[in-house]
N, C-alpha and C positions, 0 to 999 in steps of 0.2 A: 729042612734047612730053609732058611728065609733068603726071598730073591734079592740078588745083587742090585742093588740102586746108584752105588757110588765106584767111581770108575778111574783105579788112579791113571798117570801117565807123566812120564819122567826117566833119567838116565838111561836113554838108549831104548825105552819097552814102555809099552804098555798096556794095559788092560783091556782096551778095545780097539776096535779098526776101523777105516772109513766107511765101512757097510755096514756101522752099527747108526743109521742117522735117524733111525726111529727112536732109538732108545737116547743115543749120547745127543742128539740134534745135530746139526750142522757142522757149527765150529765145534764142538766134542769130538765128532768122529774126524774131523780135518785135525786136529790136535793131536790125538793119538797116531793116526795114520800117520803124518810128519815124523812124530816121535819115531816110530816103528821105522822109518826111512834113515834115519839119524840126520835128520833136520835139527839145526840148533832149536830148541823149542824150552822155554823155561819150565818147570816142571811144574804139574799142577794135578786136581782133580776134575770130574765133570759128575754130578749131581744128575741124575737122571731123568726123563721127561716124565717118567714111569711115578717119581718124587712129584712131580708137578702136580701129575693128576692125583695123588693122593693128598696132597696140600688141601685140594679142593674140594674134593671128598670129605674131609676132618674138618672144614668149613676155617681153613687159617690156620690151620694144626698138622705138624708132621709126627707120625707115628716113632714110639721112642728107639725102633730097631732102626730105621733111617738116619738119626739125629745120631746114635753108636756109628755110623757106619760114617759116617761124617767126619767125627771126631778121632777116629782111626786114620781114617785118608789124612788128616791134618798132621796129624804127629807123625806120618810118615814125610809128610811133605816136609815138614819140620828138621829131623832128620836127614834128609836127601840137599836141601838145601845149606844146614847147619847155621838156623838163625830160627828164634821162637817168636812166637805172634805174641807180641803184649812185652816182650823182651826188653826193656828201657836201654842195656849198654849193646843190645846187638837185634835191633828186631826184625821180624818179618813182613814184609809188608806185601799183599795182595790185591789183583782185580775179582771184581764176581762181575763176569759177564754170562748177558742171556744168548741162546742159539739153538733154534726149533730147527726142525726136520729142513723145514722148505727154510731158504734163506730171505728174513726181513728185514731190511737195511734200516737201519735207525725207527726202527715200529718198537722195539722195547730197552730199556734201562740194563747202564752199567754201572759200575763203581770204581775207583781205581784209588791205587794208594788206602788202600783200608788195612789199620790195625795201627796207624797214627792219635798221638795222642800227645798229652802235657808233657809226657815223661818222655814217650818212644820217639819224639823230635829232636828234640834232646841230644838221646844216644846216636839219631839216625845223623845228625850233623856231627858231632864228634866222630863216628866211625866213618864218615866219607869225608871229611874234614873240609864241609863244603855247605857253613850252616843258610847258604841263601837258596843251595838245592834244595834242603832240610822243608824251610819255611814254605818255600812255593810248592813242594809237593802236599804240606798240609794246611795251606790253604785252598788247593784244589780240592784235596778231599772235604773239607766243610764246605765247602760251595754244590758239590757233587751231590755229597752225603744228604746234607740238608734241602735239597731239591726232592733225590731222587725216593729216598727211604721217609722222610720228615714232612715231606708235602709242603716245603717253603721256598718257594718259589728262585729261581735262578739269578733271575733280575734284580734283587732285594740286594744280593753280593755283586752284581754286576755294577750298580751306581755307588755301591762304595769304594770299588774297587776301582771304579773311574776317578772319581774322587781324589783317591789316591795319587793316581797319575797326573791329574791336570796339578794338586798340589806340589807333587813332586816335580812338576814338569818332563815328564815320561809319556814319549809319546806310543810306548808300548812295555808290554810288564816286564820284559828281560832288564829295563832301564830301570825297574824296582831294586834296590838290594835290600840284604838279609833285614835289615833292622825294618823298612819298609814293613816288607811280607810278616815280620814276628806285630807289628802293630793292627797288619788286616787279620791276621788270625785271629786277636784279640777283638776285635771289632765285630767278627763274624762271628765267635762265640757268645757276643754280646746280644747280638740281633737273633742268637734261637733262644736264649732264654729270654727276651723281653717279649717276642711274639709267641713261643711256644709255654713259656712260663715252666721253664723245665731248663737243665744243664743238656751240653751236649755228649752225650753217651761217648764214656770214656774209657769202657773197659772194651777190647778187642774181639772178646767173643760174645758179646755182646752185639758190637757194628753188625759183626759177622754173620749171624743168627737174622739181625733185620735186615740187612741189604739183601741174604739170600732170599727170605719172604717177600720182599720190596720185588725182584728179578720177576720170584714166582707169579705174583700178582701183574705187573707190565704185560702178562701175556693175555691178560683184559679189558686194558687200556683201551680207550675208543682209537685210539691210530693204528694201533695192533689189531682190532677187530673189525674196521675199517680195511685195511691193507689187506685181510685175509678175505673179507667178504670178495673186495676186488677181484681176487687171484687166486680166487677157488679155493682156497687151505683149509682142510676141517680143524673146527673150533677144538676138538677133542684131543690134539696131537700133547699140547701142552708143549712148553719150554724147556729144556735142560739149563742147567746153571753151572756155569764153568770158572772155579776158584785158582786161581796159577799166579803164582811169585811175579811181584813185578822185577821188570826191569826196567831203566829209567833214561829218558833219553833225555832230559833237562840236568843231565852233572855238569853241561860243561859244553865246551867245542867240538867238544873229536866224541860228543854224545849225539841222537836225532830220531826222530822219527819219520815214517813216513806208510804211504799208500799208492800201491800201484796195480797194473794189467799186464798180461802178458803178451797182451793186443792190444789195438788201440781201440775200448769196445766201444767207440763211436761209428768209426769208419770201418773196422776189421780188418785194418792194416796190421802185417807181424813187424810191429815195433814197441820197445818196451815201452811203456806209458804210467805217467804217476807223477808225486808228488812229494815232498820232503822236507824239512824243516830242522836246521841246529838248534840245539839246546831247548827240546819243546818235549811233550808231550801227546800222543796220538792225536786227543778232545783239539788240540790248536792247530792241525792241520784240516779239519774237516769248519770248524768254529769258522773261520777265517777273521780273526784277529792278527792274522799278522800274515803277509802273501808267500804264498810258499812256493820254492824251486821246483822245478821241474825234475823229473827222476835221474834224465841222462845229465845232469849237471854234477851228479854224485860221482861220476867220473876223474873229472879235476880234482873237487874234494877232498871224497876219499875214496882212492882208487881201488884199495883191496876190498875195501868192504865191499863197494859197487861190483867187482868183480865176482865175489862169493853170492853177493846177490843173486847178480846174472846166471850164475851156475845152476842154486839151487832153484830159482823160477823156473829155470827152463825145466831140470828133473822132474818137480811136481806138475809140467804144462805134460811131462811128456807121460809121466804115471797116469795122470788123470785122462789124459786124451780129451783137454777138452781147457779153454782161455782161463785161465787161475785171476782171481782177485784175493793181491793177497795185503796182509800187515807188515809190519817191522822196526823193532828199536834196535839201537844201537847202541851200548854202554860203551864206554870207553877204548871205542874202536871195535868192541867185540859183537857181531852180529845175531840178532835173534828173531825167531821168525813168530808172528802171534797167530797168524789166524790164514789159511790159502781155504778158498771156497772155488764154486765155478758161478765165474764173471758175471752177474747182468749187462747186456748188450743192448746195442737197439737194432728192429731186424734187418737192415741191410747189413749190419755189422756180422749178425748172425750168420744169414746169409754165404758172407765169405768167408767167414772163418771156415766154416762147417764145408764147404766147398774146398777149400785152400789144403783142411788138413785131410783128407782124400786125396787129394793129388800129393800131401807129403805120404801118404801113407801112414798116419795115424789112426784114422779111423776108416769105417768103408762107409759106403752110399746109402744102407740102411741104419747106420748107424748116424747117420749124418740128416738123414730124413726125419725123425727122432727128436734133434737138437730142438726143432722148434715148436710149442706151440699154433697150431694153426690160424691162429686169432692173431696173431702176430704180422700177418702178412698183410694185415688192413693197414700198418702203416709205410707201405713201399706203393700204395693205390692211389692216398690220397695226401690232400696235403697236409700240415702239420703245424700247431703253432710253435712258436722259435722256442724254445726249453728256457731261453735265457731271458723271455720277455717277464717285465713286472705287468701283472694284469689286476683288474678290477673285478673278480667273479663275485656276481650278484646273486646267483642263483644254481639251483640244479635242478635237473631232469632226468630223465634216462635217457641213455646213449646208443639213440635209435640209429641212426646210419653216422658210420665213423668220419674223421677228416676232419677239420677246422673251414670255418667260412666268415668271410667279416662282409660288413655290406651295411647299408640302411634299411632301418626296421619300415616296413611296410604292412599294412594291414588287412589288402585285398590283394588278390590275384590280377583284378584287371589295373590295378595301381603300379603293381608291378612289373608286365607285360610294357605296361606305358613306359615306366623308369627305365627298364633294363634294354627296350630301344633306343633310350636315349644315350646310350652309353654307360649308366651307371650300375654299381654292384648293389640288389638287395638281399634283404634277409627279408620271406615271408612269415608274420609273425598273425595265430590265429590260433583263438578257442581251440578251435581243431578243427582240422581239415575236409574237406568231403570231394569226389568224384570231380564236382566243378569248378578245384581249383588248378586244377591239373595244370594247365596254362600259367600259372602263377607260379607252381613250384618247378615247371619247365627250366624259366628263364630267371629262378630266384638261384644263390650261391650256398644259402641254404633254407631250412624251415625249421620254425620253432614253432611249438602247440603249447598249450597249459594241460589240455586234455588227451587219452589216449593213451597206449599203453604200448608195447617195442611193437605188436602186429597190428599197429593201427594203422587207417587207411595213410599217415603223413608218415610215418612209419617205414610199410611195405614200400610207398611209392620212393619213396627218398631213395630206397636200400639200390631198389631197381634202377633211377635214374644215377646214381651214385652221388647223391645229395649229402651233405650235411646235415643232420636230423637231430635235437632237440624235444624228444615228446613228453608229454603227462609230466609238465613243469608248472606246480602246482603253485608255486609259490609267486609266478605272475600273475596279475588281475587281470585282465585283457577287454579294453573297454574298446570293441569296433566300432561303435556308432562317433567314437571322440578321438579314433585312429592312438590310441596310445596304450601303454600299459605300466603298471602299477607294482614296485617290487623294492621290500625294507624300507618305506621314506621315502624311496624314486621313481620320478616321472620319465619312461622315454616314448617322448612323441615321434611320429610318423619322419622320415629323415633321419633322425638321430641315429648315430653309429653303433651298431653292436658287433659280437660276433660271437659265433659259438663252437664248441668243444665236443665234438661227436663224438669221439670216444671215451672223454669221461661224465660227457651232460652237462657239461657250465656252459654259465651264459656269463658271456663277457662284458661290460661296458666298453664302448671306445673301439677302434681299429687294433685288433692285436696284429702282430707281425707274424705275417707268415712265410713257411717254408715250404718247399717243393723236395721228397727225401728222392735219394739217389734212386735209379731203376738202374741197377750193374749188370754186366753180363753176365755175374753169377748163379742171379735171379734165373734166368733161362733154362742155367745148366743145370741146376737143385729143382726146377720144374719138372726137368724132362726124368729127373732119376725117379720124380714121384708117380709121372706118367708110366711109366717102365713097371711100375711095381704095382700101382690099382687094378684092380678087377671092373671096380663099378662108374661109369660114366657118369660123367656130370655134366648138366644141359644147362640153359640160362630161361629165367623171365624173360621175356623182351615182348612188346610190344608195338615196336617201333624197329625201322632200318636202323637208327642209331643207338637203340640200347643191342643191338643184334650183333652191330657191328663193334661196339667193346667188346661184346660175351665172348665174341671171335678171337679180336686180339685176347682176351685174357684165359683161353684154352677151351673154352664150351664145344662140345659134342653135338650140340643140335640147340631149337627151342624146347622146351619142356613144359612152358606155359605161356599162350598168347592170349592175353585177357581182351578178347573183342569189344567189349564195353567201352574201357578205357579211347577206342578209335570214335566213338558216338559223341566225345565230350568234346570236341574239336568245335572253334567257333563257328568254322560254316557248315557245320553239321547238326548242331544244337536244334535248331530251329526244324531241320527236316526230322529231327527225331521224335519233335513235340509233333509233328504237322499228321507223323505216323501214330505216335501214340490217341490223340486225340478224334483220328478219324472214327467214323462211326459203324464204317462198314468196311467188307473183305477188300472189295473194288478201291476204295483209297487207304486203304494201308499198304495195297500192294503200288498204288503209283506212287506214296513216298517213299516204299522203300526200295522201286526203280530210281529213284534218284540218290538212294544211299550205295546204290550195289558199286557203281564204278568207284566208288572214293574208298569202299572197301576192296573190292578187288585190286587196285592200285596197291593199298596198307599191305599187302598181301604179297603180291610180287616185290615190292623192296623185302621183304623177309625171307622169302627164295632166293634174291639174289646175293644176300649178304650170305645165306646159310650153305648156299653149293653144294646140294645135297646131302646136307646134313639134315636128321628131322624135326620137323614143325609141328608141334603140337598146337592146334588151332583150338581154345575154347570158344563153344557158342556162348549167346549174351546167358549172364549167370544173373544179374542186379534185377530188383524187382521194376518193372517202366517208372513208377513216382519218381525214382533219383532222377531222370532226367527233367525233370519238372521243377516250375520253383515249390516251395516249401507251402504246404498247406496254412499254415498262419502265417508267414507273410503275404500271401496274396488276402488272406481276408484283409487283415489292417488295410495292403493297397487301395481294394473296393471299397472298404468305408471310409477311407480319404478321399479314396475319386468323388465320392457319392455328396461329400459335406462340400467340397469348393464345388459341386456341380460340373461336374467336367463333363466332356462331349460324352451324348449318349452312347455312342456307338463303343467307343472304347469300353465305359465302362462294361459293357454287355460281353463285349469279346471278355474284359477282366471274368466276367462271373460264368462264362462258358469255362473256360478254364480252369478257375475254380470248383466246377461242377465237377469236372472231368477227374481232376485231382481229387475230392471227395469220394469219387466211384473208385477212385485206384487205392485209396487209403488203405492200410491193414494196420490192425493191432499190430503185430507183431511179422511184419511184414520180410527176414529174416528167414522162418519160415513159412511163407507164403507163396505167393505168385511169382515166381522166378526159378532159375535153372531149366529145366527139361521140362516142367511143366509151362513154362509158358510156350514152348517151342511145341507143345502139346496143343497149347487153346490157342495160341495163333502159329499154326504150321506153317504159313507164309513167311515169318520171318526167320526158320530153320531153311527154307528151301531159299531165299535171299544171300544167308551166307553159306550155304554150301555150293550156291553157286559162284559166290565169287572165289572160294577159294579154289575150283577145279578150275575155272575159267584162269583165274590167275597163274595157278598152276602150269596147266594149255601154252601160254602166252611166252611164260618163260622157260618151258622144255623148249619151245620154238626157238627163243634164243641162244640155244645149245649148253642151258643150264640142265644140270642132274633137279628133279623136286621130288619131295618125299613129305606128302602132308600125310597129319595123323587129327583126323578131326573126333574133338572130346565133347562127350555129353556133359554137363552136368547136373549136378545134386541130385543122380539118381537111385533111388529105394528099390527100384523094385527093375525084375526082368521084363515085364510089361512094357516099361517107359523106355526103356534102354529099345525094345525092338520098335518101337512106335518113331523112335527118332533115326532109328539108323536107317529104318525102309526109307524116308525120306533123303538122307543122305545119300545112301547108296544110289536112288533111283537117280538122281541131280548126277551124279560123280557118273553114273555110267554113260548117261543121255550129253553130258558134257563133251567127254573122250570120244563119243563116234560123232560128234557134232565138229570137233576141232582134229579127229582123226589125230589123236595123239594116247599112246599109252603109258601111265608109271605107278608104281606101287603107291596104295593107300590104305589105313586102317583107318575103323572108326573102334571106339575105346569110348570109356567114361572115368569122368572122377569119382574116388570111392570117398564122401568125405560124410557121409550118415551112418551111423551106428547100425541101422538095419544093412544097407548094402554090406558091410562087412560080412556080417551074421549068414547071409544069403550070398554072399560070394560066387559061390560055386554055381547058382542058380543065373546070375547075371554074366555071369562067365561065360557061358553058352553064345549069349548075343555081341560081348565085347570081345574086341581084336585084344585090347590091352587095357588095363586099370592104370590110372595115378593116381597114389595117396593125396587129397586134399587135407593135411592135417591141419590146416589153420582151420578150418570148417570144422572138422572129426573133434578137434579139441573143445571148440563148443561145443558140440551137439552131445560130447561123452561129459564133460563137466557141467553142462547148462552155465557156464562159464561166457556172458557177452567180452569179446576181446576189446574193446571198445569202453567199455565201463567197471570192467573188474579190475583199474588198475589197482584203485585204489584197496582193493583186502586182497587182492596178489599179495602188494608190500608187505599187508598188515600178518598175511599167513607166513610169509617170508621173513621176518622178523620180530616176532613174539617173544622171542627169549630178551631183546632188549627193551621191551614195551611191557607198562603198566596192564596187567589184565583188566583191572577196572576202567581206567580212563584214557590206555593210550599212548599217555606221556612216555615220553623216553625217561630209562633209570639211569637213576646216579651209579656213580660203580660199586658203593655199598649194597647195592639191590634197592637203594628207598626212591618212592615213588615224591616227588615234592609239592606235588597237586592233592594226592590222596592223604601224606603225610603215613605215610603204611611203608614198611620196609617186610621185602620178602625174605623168604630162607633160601628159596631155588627160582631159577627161572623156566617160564613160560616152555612149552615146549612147541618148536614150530613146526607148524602146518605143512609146510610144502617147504624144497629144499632147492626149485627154483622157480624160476616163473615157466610157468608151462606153455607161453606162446611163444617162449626163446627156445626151449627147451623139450624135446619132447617126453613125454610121460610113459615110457619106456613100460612100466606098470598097468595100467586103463589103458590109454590110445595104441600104446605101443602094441600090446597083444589084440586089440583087434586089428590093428595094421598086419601082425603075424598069420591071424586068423584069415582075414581077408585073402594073403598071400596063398597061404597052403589049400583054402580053400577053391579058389579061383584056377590055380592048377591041377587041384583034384578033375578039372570034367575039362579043363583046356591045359595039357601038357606044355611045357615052355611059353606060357601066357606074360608078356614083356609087362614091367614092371616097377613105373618109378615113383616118384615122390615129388610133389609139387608146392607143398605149402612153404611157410621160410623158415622150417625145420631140416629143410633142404641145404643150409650152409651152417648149419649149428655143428659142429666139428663131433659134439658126441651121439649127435641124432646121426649123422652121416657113419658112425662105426656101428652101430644099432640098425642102422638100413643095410647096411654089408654083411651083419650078421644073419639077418633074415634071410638073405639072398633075392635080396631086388637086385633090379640091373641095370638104374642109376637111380641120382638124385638132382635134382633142379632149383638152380636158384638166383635171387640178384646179382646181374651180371657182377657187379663190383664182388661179390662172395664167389666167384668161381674159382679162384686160385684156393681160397679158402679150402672149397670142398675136394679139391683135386687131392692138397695135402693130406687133407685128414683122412680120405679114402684110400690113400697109401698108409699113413700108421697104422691103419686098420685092418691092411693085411698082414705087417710088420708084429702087430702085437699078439695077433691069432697067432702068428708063429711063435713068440716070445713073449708069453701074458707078462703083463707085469713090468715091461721096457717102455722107455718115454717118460713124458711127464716133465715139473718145473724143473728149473734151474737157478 
């Protein structure tokens, strides 16, 4: 027996239920389920998504037992209703709307009023004796039709239809009558056969057959495949297509439509919220063609209908447990309900709802933990631009650290520094970023790069300082020697306004308006139930008292990565770091880096005291010495300028010492080379420099009656060798400290495991460490030979192959034809990677030497502490993947702490209940 595809629903029953949303999609299963409830619901079919994928399959072709099973659903519905499609003195008339699993708000095509024609207008005004209802319903549908199934464009009827009005003097179409509407009709059927060179398809099942193909097809629409990239939806779900009797809410007065919440899913207040409109039709309340009341105004109106409203909204708020966005017309006083889904909100909204109905006793605290996406709560952190603003976006990028930031494009860090003491907001804008602009992107509002990919160095740092981030936006030219940049046509020079869109990657022209979102006290309370239910800790980056003391207010359990480096790029330290690197011998590297010890010991003690015995994870310097150095071709061009205007000797000499020095430190592929543990190897002095400051700093602040709990980390170690080679130094420094300052407190020493060998060897280096942390920004290189820095660009390209030209590239038309190649394919490309792996962890390769690592490293050290440090550390699916392994936390940009706290609770939620969670 051949599988069900078509699914009726009508008088009283139906053929599926809201738990079919894989098969019927969204509105399919909300339709049946209403029905099943005895919801007024007009009776209809749903066409299955299971039909979708076989559409696609047959390359535009539906197999002939579908097409039977179709035309069965119809002549029942035919029957149930008691009016025929194509019927001239009594006809039927139909919507085909689309509705996939996950809910996509206006991402694919409807239809409405279909099975109108020369004749069925006709009957349809004689039998409602009301022929200017008659005409405007089939004029909507030729405007509809001929957009949606025809591919002729919307606007083409929109200036005739204006036309109309300005001649009639109508300053809106209800002020059209019948004879009006019967001459746009004519007009419009004119305009598809002059541009289409064809009649407008007249026979009903005919419409019927293409608007359903038309539905099937919008589910590859670039907005619809755009929308889903956004919001994670696999491509594969396919569309259902949902056929059901219309009802009409343009007869008349005591007719209407409308859209509402069962909250307000702005704020998350419990009040009914929406929108409504006399003698309209759904398309004209969302259109805005004409301004529509508010919901409670349907009260005075019409008070029973508004009251059956309020009844059955609340039913379906209270079945579903959870804010209903729903539809509804109104025929002749008599109410119908089209479509209840659950609500998109925004998350403070969420927030309290999800909060609110736990205290109604609707749902409980894990079910409530659940309601949100964890990525969601980036927008209660930062700020936001207005929803209501009109903007200028010139550009995109990827959406490295979330928020909105408006400010003046600046092109240096010390340009900036300068500005932003002066009082004013920049935006630091640069090729891409490195180590020494740190100072730039401090005091900038945000930063945008052309280059660079989400775990680039403007990237990470943004995430950590809770910057607005902008990277690998490609499509600016970025000229810093002439402070400007280059984008479609436009020039913006240094000063000039921008702003940008952290969490979807535009770059704005101009000042957009921005907003600060509520922080509620509900926020707190849906905190603390996620705190309540995690297993696994979450730590913060920080590098600084002030990124420490966010991580704190926003729930961090300790440091988890202290990147020492970053404290060296400081302007009064720059110069002692050259002064050390350049020295020639042990004796003055060790007196510059007596002059670094107290400004690191200082860095040190603000992190104990922000952390209050919470633990520190101290990294030693990991960067190879050249980052702090200028750039080996720029100093040459410097000396051969000094050299041509003859400048004093002396300088240029120091120039070319310099340069020498830099030349000795150069490496190919410097990455891996001389840094991490090995250079704490070939100069011991400057491991025993910061170990001393960290115990001494330590010392200083137990004294002032703080709890300290440092955990000092090797890095980029291979092998058990290096790992003991570093710790005897440590440990000797940390012990010779404590009876020096007569003070004792717990310390470990640990390494990052981010090399493919350490993993492999785990168990071997296990021996010498206290504790591992996953460095998987590193591990992902070193397992992909993936540079994070330069692979943005065939990231994209592996990440989107199904829409790209295999020969040249190009993006495909939605035919599959390539318009550069002039080639149309049969099938698309199949992609490479399913996301970017430095957002993402690779659960596959990185991921099981991560697991290997683990199991290994406790194999010879039982209960070996265990976390994760790269900024895979707040990726919400990396953090249910680290809970799975059994680490015992994860670590991440303090702005991502709430992030990771949540998703470390769904993740014990869903071990209990695979398969709970997810969109809304």
């Amino acid at each position: 027996m051949a599988a069900k595809r078509v699914f009726f629903f009508g008088g009283g029953k139906a053929e599926g239920n809201g738990a079919m949303k894989d098969i019927l999609g969204g509105k399919g299963a909300g339709l049946a389920e209403m029905t099943n409830l005895g919801v007024p619901v007009p009776p209809g079919f749903t066409i299955s998504t299971e039909a979708c994928n076989l559409y696609y399959r047959y390359r535009g072709k539906l197999p002939q037992d579908v097409k039977a099973e179709i035309s069965a659903n119809l002549s029942k519905l035919e029957r149930v209703i008691g009016k025929k499609l194509g019927d001239p003195k009594n006809p039927l008339l139909v919507s085909v709307r689309s509705g996939s699993k996950f809910s996509m708000p206006g991402m694919m095509d409807t239809v409405l009023n279909l099975g109108l024609n020369d004749k069925t207008v006709e009957g349809l005004a004689q039998k409602s004796r009301n022929p200017r209802f008659a005409y405007d319903s089939y004029r909507r549908f030729l405007m509809m039709f001929s957009d949606v199934v025809l591919d002729l464009p919307k606007g083409n009827f929109v200036d005739i239809f204006d036309e109309k009005k300005l001649e009639r003097g109508a300053a809106y179409d209800v002020d059209l009558v019948a004879e009006d509407l019967m001459d746009l009709c004519g007009k419009f059927k004119a305009l598809v056969k002059e541009r289409l060179k064809r009649e407008f398809p007249q026979d009903p099942l005919v419409q019927l057959e293409l608007a359903r193909d038309a539905v099937f097809r919008s589910w590859n629409n670039d907005r619809a495949k755009y929308y889903r990239k956004t919001n994670g939806i696999p491509d594969d779900l396919g569309t259902a297509v949902n056929v059901q009797a219309m009802v009409f809410g343009n007869m008349g007065d005591d007719c209407a439509t409308g859209v509402g919440f069962t909250r307000n899913p702005a704020t998350g207040a419990k009040e009914f919220y929406g929108e409504y409109l006399v003698n309209a039709q759904g398309e004209d309340v969302v259109a805005g063609t004409r301004t529509p009341h508010q919901i409670r105004d349907m009260k005075k109106a019409l008070p029973r209908v508004f009251d059956q409203l309020m009844r059955i909204t609340a039913k379906l708020e209270k079945h579903y447990k959870d804010v209903q966005d729903f539809e509804f017309t109104i025929e002749g006083n008599t109410l119908y309900m089209l479509q209840t889904r659950n609500g998109k909100r925004t998350t403070a909204a969420a927030v309290k709802i999800a909060v609110d109905m736990v205290k109604e006793k609707l749902i409980t605290k894990e079910e409530a933990l659940l309601r949100l996406e964890p990525q969601q709560i980036d927008q209660l952190l930062h700020p936001v631009i207005d929803p209501k603003a009109r903007l200028d976006v010139v550009a995109r990028g990827l959406p490295a650290s979330p928020g909105a930031a408006t400010g003046a494009a600046v092109f240096h860090a010390e340009r900036a520094v300068e500005w932003a003491t002066e009082g004013k907001d920049v935006i630091l804008v640069r090729k891409e970023t490195s180590p020494d602009d740190i100072h730039g992107m401090d005091v900038a509002r945000g930063i945008l790069t052309a280059k660079g990919g989400m775990t680039s160095h403007a990237a990470v740092v943004a995430r950590q300082m809770g910057k607005t981030c902008v990277a690998g936006c490609d499509a600016i030219d970025v000229d810093e020697t002439t402070n400007r940049f280059m984008v479609g046509g436009k020039i913006v020079h240094e000063g000039d306004f921008i702003s940008l869109n952290g969490t979807t990657g535009e770059v704005i022209l101009g000042k957009a308006p921005l907003i600060a979102p509520a922080m509620t006290g509900a926020f707190g309370v849906f905190m603390s139930w996620a705190d309540a239910v995690r297993r696994l800790k979450v730590r913060a980056n920080a590098d600084t008292p002030r990124d420490a003391r966010v991580a704190r207010d926003f729930g961090a359990e300790g440091i988890g990565l202290c990147r020492t480096e970053h404290m060296f790029f400081a302007e009064d330290r720059i110069p002692i770091m050259q002064e050390m690197i350049l020295a020639r011998t042990m004796e003055n590297r060790e007196a510059a880096l007596s002059k670094l010890l107290p400004m690191q010991r200082d860095d040190f003690k603000g992190l104990y005291r922000e952390m209050k015995g919470y633990p520190v994870t101290i990294r030693l310097l990991d960067p190879p010495l050249h980052e702090f150095l200028p750039k080996r071709e720029e100093l040459m061009v410097e000396v051969t300028k000094l050299e041509l205007i003859h400048a004093d000797r002396s300088i240029i000499e120091e120039k070319k010492r310099l340069l020498e020095r830099v030349e000795e430190l150069h490496e190919f592929n410097p990455m891996l080379g001389l840094r991490g543990c090995r250079l704490g190897i070939y100069y011991p002095e400057i491991t025993r420099m910061q170990a001393r400051a960290i115990f001494e700093a330590a010392c200083d602040v137990t004294r002032e009656g703080i709890r300290v709990h440092p955990e000092v980390m090797i890095p980029l170690v291979s092998m058990a060798g290096e790992m003991r080679a570093q710790k005897e130094i440590v440990v000797a420094v940390a012990e010779e400290t404590m009876r020096r300052h007569k003070k004792k407190f717990p310390y470990t020493v640990g390494t990052m495991i981010e090399l493919p060998r350490a993993a492999v060897t785990a168990d071997e280096i296990a021996t010498e460490a206290d504790f591992f942390s996953f460095g998987t920004n590193d591990l992902t290189q070193t397992t992909f030979g993936f540079s994070r820095d330069d692979s943005g660009k065939f990231i994209q390209n592996y990440m989107n192959r199904s829409e790209l030209c295999p020969q040249c590239g190009a993006k495909l038309e939605k035919d599959l034809s390539c318009a550069v190649c002039k080639v149309t394919y049969t099938k698309r490309a199949e992609n490479i990677l399913q996301a970017d792996v430095f957002a993402t962890l690779d659960q596959v390769g990185v991921g099981q030497l991560v697991r290997m690592g683990v199991e290994k490293g406790r194999s010879t050290r039982p209960g070996l502490k265990v976390g994760i440090c790269g900024e895979h550390g707040g990726d919400p699916k990396s953090v249910e993947f680290c809970h799975r392994i059994g680490l015992d936390y994860v670590s991440c940009s303090p702005y991502r702490v709430p992030i990771a706290r949540l998703a470390a609770a769904q993740a014990v939620l869903r071990e209990k209940k695979p398969g709970k969670g997810g969109k809304k």
